[in-house]
KENUTI-448086 format. One record per residue: x, y, z of N, C-alpha, C in turn; residue in three letters. Coordinates in steps of 0.02 Angstrom, whole numbers, padded with zeros to 5 digits, always signed. Layout:
BEGIN
XYZXYZXYZAla/...
END
This chain:
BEGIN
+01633+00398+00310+01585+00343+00303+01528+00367+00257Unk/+01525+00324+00195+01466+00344+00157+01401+00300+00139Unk/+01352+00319+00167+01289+00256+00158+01284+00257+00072Unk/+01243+00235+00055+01218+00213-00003+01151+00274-00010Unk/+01154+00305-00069+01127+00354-00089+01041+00349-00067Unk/+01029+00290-00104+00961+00267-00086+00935+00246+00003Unk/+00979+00239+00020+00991+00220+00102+00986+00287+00147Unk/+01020+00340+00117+01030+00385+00168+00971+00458+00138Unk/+00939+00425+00086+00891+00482+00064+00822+00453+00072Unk/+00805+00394+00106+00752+00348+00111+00708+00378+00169Unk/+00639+00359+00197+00631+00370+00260+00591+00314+00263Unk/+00616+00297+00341+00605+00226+00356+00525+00239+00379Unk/+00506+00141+00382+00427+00133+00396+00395+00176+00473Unk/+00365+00189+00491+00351+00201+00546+00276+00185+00569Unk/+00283+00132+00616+00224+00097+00625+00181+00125+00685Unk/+00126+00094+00715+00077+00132+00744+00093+00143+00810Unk/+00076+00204+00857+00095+00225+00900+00088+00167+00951Unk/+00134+00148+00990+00132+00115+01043+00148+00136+01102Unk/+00085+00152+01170+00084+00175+01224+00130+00137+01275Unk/+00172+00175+01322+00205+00129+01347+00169+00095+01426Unk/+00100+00129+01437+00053+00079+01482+00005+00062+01440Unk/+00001+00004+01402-00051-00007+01354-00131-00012+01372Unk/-00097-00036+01467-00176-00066+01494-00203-00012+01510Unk/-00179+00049+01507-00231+00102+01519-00273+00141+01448Unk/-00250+00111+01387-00281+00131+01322-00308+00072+01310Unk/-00378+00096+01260-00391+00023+01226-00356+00041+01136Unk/-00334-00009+01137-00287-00003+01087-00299-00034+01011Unk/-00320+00022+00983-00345-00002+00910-00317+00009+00843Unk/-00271+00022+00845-00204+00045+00793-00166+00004+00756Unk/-00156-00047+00781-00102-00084+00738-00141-00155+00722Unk/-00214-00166+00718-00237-00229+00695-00224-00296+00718Unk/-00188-00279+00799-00185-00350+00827-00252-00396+00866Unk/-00234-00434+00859-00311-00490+00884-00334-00450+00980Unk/-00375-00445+00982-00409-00438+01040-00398-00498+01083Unk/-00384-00542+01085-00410-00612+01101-00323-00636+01116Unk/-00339-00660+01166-00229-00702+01189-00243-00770+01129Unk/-00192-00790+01108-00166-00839+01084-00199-00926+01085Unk/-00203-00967+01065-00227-01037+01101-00189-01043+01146Unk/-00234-01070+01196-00170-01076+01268-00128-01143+01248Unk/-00141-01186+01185-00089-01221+01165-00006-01201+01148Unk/-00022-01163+01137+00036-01098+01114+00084-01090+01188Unk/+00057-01080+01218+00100-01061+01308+00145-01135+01314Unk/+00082-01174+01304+00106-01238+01320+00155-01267+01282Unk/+00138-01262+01231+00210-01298+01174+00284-01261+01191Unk/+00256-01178+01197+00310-01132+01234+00362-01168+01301Unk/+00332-01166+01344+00352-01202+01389+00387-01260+01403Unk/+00340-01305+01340+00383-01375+01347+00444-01363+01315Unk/+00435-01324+01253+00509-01333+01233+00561-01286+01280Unk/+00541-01254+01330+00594-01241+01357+00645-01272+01409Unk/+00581-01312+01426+00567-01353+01480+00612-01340+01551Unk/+00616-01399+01598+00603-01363+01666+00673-01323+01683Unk/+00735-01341+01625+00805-01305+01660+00793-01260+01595Unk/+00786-01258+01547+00787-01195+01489+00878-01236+01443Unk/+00868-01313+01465+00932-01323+01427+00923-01337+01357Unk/+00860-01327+01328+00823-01326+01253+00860-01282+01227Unk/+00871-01232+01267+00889-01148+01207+00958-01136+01234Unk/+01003-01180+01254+01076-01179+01192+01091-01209+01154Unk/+01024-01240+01120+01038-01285+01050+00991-01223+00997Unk/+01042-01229+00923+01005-01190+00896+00939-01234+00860Unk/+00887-01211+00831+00817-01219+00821+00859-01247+00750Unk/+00791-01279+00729+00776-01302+00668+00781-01257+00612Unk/+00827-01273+00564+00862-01213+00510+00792-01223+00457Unk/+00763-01281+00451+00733-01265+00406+00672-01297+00412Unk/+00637-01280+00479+00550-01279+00507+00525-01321+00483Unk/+00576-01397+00476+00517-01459+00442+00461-01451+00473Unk/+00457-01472+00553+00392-01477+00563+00334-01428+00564Unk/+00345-01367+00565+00314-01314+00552+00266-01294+00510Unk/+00322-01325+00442+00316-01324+00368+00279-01377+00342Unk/+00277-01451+00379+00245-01501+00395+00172-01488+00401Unk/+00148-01450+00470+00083-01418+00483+00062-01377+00440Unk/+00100-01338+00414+00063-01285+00358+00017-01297+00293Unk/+00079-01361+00285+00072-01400+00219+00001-01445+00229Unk/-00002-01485+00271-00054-01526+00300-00134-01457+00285Unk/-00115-01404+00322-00188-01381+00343-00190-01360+00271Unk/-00143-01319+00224-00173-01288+00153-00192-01346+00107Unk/-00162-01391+00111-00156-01459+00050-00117-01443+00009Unk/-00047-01444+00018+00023-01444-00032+00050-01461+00012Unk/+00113-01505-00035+00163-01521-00015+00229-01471+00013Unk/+00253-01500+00070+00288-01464+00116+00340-01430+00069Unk/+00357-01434+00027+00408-01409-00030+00372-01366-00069Unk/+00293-01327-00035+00281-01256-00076+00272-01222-00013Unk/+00313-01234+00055+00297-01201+00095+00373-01176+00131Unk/+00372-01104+00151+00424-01066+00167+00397-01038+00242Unk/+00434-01062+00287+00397-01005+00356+00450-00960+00370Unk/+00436-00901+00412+00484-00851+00396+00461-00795+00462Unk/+00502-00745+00486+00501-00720+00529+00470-00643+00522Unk/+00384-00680+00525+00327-00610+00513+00332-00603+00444Unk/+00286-00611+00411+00263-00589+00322+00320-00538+00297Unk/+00335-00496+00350+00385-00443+00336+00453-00476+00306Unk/+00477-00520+00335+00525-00577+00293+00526-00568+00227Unk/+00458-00597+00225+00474-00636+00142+00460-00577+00114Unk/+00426-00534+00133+00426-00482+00047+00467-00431+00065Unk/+00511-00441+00124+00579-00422+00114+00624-00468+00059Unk/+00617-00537+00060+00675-00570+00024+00642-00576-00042Unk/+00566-00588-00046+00555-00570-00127+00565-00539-00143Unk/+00570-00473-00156+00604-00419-00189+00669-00447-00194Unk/+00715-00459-00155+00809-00469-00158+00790-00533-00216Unk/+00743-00568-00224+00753-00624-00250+00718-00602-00325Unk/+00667-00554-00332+00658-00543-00407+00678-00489-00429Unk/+00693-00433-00392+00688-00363-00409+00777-00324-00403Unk/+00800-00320-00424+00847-00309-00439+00874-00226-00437Unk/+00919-00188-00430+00938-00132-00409+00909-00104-00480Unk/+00873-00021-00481+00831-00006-00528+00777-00038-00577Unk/+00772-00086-00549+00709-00149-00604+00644-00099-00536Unk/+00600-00092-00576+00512-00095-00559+00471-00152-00514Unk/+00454-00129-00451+00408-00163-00438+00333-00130-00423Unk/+00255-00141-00422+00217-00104-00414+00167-00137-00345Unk/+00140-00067-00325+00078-00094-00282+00023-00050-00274Unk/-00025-00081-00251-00073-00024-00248-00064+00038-00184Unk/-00089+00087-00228-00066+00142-00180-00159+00185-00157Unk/-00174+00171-00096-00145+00168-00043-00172+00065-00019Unk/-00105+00067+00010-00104-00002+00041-00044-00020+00092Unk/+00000-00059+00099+00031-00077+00147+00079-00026+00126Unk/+00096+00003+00173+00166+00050+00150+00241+00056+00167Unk/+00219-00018+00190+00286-00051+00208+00341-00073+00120Unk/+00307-00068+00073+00335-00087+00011+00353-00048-00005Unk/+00352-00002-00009+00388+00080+00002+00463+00062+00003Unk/+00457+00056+00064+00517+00051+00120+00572+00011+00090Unk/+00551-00068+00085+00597-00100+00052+00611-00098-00013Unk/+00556-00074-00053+00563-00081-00119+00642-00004-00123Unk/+00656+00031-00069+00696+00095-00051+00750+00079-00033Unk/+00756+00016+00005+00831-00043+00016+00849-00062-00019Unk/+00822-00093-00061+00834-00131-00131+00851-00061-00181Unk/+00829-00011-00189+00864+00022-00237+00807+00011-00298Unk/+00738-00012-00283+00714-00020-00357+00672+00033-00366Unk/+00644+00029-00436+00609+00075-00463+00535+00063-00415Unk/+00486+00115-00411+00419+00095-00409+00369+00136-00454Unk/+00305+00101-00450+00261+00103-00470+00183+00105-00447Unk/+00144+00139-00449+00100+00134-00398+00023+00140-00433Unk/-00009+00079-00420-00082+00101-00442-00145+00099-00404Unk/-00181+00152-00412-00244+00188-00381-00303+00127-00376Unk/-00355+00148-00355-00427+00105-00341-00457+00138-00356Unk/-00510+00106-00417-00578+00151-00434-00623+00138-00370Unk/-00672+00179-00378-00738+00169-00359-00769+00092-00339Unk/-00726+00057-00397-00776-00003-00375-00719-00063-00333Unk/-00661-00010-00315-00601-00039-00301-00566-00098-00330Unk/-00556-00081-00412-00535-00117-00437-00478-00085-00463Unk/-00421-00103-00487-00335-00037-00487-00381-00011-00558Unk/-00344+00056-00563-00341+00090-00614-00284+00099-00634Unk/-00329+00105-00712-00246+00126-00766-00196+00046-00754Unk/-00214+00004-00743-00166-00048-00735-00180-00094-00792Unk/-00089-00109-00847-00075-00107-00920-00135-00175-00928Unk/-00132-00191-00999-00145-00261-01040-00101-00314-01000Unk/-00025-00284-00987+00045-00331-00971+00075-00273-00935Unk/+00095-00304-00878+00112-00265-00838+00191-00285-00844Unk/+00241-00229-00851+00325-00279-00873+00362-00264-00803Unk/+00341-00254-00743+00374-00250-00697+00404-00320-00666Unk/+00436-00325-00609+00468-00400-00622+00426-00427-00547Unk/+00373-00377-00498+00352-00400-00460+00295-00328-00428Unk/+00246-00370-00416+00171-00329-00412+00156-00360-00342Unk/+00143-00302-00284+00117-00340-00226+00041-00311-00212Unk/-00007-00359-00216-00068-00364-00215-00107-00366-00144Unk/-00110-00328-00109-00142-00333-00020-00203-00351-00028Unk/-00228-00420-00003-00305-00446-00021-00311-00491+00063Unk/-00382-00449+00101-00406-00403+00102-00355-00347+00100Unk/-00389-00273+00051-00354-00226+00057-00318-00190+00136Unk/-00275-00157+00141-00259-00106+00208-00238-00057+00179Unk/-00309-00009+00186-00335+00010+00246-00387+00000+00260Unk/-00413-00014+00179-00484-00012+00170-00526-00083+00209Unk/-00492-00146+00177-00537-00213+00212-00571-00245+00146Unk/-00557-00199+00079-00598-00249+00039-00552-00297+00018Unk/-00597-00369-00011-00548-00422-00035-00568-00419-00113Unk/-00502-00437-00146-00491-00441-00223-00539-00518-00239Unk/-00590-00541-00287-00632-00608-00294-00546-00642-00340Unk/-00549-00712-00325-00515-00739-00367-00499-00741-00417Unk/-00573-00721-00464-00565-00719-00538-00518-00641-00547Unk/-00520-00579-00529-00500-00538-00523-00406-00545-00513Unk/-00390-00576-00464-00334-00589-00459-00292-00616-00513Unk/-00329-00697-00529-00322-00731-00600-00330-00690-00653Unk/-00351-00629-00658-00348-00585-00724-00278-00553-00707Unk/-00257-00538-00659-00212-00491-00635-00145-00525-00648Unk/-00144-00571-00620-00077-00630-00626-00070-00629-00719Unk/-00142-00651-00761-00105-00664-00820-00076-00594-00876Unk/-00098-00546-00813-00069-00492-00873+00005-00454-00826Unk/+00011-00488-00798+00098-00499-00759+00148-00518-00782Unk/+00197-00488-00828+00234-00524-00842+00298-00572-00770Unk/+00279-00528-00736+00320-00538-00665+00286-00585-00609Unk/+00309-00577-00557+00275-00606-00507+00229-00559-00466Unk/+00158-00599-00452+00114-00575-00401+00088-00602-00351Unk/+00129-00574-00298+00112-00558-00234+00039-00547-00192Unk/+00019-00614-00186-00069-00592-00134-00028-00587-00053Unk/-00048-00534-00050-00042-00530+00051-00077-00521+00070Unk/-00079-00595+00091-00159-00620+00108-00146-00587+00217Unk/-00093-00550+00217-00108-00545+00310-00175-00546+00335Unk/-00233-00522+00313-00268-00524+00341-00359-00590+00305Unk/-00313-00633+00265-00375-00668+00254-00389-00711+00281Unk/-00382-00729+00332-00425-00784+00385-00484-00741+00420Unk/-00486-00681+00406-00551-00615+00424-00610-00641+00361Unk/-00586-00670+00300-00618-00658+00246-00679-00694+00226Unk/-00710-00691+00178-00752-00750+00134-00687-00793+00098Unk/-00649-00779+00050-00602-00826+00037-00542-00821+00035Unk/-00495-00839-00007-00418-00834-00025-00395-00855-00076Unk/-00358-00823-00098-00326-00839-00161-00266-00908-00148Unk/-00269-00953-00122-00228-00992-00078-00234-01049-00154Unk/-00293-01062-00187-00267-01105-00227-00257-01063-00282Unk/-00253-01022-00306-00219-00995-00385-00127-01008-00394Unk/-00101-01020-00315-00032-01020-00317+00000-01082-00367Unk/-00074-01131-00365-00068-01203-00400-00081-01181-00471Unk/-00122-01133-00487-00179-01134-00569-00127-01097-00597Unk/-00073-01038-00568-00050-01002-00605+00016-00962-00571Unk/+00072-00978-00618+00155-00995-00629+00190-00961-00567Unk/+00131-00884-00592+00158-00827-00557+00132-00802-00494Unk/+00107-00836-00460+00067-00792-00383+00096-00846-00341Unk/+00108-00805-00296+00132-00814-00232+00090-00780-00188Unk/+00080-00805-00112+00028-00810-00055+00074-00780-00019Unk/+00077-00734+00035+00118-00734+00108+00041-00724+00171Unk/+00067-00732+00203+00022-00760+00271+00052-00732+00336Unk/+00018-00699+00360+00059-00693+00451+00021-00739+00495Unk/+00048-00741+00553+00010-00755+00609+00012-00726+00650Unk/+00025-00651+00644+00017-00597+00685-00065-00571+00696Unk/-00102-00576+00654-00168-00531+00662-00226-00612+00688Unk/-00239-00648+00639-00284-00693+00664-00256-00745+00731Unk/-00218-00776+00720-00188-00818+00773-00150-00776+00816Unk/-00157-00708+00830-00152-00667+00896-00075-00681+00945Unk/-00025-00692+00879+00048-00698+00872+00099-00650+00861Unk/+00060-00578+00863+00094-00523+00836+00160-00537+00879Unk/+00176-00545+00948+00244-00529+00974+00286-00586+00952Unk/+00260-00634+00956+00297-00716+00899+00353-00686+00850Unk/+00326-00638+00830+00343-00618+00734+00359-00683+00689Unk/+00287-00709+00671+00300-00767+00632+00252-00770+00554Unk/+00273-00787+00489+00239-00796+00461+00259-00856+00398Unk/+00218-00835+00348+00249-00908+00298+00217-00873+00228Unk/+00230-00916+00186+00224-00919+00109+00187-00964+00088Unk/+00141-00989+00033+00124-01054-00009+00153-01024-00067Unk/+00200-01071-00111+00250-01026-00177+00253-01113-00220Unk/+00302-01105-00274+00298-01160-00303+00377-01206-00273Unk/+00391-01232-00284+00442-01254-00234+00509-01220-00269Unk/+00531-01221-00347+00565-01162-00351+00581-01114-00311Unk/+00528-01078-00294+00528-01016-00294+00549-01005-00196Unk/+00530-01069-00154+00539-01085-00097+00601-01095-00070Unk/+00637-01132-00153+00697-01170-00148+00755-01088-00156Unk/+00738-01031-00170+00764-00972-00166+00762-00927-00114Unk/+00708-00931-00086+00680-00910-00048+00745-00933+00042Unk/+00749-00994+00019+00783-01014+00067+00841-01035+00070Unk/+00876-00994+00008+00954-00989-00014+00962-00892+00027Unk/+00909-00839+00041+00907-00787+00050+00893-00781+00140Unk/+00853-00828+00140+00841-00802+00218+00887-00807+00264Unk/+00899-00794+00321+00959-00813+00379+00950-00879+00394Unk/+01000-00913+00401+00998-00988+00437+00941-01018+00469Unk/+00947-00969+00540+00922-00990+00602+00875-00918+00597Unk/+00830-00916+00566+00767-00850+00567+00729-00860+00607Unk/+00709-00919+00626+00665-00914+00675+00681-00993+00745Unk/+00660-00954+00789+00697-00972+00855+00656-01047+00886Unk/+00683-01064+00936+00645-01133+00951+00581-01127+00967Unk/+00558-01062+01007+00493-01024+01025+00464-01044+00980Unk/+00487-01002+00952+00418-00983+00896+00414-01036+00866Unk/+00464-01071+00839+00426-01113+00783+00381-01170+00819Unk/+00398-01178+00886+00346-01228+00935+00274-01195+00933Unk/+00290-01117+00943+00218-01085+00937+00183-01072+00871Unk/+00210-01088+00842+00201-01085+00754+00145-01156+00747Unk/+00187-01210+00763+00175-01271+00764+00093-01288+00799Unk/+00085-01269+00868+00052-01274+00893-00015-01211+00874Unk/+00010-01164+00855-00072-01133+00838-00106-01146+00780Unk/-00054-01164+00734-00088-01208+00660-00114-01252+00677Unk/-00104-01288+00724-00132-01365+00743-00193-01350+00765Unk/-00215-01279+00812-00276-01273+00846-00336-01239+00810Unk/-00373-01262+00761-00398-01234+00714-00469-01222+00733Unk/-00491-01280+00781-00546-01236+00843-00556-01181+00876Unk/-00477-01149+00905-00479-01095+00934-00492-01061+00880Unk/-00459-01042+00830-00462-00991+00768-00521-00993+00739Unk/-00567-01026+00732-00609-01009+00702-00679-00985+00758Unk/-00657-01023+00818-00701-00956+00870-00678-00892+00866Unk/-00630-00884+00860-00607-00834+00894-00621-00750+00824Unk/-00602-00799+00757-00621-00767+00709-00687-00755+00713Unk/-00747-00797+00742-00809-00800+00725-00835-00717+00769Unk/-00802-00719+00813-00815-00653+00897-00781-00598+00831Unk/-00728-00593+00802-00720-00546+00791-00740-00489+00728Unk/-00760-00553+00703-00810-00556+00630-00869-00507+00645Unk/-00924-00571+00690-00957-00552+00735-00982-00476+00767Unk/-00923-00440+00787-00901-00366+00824-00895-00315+00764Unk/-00860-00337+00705-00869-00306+00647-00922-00286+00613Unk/-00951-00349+00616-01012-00314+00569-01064-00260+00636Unk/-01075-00284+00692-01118-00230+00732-01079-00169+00754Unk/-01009-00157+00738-00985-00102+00757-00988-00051+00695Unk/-00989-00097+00637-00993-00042+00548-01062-00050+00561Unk/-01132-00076+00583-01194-00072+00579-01200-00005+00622Unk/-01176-00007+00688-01196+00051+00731-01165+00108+00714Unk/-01110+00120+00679-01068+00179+00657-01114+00210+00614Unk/-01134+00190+00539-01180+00183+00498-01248+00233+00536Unk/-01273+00203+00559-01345+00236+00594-01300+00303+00633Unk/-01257+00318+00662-01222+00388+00680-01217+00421+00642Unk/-01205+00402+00580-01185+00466+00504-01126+00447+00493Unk/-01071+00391+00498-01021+00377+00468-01031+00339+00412Unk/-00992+00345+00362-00986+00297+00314-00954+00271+00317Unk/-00947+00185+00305-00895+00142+00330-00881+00075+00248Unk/-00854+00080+00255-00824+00042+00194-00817-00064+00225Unk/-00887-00081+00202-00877-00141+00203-00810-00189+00205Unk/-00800-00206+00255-00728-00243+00277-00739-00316+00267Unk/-00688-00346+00252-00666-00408+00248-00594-00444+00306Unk/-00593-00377+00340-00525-00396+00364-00534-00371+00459Unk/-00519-00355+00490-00509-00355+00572-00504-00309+00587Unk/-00533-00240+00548-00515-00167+00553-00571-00126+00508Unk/-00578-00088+00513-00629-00040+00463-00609+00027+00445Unk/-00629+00038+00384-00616+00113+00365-00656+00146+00391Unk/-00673+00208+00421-00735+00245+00442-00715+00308+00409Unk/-00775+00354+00372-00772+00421+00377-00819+00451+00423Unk/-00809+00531+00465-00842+00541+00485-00893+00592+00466Unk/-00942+00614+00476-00992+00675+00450-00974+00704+00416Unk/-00915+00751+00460-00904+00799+00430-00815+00809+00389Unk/-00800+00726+00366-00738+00717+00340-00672+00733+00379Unk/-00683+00771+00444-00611+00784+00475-00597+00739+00530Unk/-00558+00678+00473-00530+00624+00543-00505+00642+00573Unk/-00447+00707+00570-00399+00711+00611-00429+00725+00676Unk/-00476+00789+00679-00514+00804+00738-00555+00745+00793Unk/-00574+00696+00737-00602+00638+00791-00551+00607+00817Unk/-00487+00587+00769-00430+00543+00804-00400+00585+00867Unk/-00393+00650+00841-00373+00695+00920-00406+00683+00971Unk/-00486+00687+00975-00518+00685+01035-00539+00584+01050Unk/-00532+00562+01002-00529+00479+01015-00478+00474+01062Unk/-00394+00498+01052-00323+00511+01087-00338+00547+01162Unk/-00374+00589+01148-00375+00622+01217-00433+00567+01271Unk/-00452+00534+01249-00492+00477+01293-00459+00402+01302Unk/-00408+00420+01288-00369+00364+01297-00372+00294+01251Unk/-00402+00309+01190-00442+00269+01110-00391+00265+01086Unk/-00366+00222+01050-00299+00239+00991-00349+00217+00939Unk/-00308+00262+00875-00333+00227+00811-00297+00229+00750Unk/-00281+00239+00703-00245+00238+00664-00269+00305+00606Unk/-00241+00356+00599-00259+00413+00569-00212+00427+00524Unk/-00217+00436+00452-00155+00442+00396-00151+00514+00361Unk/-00115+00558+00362-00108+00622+00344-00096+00600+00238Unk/-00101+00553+00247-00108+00535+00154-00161+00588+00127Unk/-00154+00615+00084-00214+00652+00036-00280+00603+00027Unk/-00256+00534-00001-00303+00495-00030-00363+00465+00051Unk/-00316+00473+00100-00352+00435+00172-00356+00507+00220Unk/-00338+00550+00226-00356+00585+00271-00420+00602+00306Unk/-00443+00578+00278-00524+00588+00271-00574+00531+00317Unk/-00516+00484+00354-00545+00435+00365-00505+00414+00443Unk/-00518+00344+00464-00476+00315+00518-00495+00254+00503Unk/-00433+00215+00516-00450+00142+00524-00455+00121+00583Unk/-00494+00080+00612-00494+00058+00648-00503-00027+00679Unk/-00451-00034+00702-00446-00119+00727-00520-00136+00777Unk/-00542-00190+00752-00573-00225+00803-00553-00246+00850Unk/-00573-00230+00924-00570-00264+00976-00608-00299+01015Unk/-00608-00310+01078-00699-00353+01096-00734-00299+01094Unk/-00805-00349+01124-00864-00307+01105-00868-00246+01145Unk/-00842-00265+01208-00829-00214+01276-00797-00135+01259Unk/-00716-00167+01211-00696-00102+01199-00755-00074+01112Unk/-00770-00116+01082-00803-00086+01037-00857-00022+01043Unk/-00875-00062+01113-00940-00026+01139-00916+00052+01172Unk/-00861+00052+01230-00847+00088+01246-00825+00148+01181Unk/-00789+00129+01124-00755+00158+01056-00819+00171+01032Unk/-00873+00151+01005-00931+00181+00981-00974+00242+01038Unk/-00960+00241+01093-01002+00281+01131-00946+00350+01137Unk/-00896+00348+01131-00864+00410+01121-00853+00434+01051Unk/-00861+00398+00989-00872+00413+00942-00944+00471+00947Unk/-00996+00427+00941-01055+00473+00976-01058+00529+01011Unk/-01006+00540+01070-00998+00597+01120-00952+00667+01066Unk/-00906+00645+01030-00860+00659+00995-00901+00714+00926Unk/-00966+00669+00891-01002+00691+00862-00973+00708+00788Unk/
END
């Protein structure tokens, strides 16, 4: 039995440590919402299962009209630039299969999601990787960029900064390819690149509802694309990708746009007084846009704080990268665990 060269010399993603009693850590690692779900969400859950569960031996909706319906409604496009899909991870799994081709180039900024790694390593394609100045804007990145697809993380991860529109719109027109905003974390933000998908040929949006709408176990997300590009999109995906659940819970937390924007407001909120109080300790913290913060500490050795953060039962997210070692990200949670996470920061020193 022989894998595929690129397959068996790859190393797969490996995501953030997960404790197997969670309720005894407060858990700040993987950027999920502090906050449960709209309890509309339980409810839509429920009904569609309803009281015998004889809902779920029918298979779900192959192609999330109504879902896609709601999406369309809340961005303002028509349901034919909208793709929903199972966790953001989906689609820029199937974008790549759909532009990038075995040895063709795709690029991203490095450091950022490093999940593109991974697939761009399934696919067999070339990569490319560009840096952040100072003022976190890419470096060294061409007049025309001839790769056939550029994925753009806005707000950044790890960091939290967001790319301004005009910035993006410079970026797209010196693309010869397609660009990718992953927007996962901009409902944290000031804005979104949500209308350039209309101004210009080449950008495409992906979206989770894992981090703001507090859906991470759902695994649900979506696209705004041009309907082309939708109409491919959904010649690639599996049939039945996403289940009767979810897409009821899909349905129903788009609809609740009250809860989300409290809920964003608390966590916003927790952000800025948890980078204010770090700040006055001697950390430097890198202005966020997103549900998580970069922190350095005094004396630059994250690893040593993430060890003794670990030994108090803290999770956080610590990267042995050259370019991040130096740092920790850390997820917002309520104010409770913030508070408790800043006072051992302090003890920690």
């Amino acid at each position: 039995m022989t894998l595929r060269k690129n397959i068996a010399g790859m190393t797969g993603y490996i995501p953030g440590f997960q404790p197997e009693n969670e309720a005894e850590w407060i858990k700040l690692n993987t950027n999920e919402n502090p906050y449960p779900p709209s309890p509309k969400v339980a409810e839509a859950i429920l009904t569609e299962v309803g009281h015998d569960g004889a809902n779920l031996r029918k298979y779900p909706d192959a192609a999330s009209k109504k879902a896609r319906a709601v999406a369309a409604e809340l961005y303002g496009v028509d349901p034919s630039w909208v793709i929903m899909a199972n966790g953001s991870d989906e689609l820029l799994n199937n974008l790549i299969r759909a532009f990038v081709a075995e040895g063709e180039e795709l690029a991203y900024v490095h450091p950022s999601y490093s999940y593109y790694a991974t697939l761009a390593g399934i696919q067999g394609a070339d990569i490319r990787t560009f840096g952040l100045d100072d003022n976190f804007r890419l470096a060294g990145f061409p007049e025309r960029y001839s790769g056939k697809l550029f994925f753009l993380t806005s707000p950044n991860a790890p960091f939290g900064v967001r790319f301004t529109n005009d910035y993006i719109r410079e970026l797209a027109g010196r693309c010869e390819g397609v660009l990718v905003v992953d927007e996962a974390y901009a409902d944290f933000a000031d804005g979104s690149a949500m209308e350039l998908v209309g101004q210009c040929e080449n950008v495409i949006v992906t979206r989770t509802l894992s981090k703001s709408y507090a859906l991470a176990g759902m695994r649900l997300g979506l696209a705004i694309a041009r309907p082309e590009v939708v109409a491919a999109l959904d010649k690639i995906r599996d049939h039945y990708h996403l289940d009767r659940l979810a897409l009821a819970a899909a349905e129903a937390a788009l609809r609740d746009q009250e809860w989300l924007n409290d809920k964003l407001a608390k966590v916003c909120k927790t952000r800025e007084w948890f980078s204010s109080e770090l700040r006055r300790s001697g950390y430097r913290v890198i202005p966020s846009q997103a549900n998580f913060v970069f922190v350095t500490p005094p004396d630059l050795d994250a690893e040593r704080v993430y060890n003794a953060l670990f030994e108090r039962k803290i999770l956080v997210r610590y990267f042995s990268d050259p370019l991040l070692k130096h740092g920790l990200r850390i997820s917002i949670g309520t104010r409770e665990e913030m508070e408790q996470t800043l006072a051992a920061l302090v003890e920690i020193g």
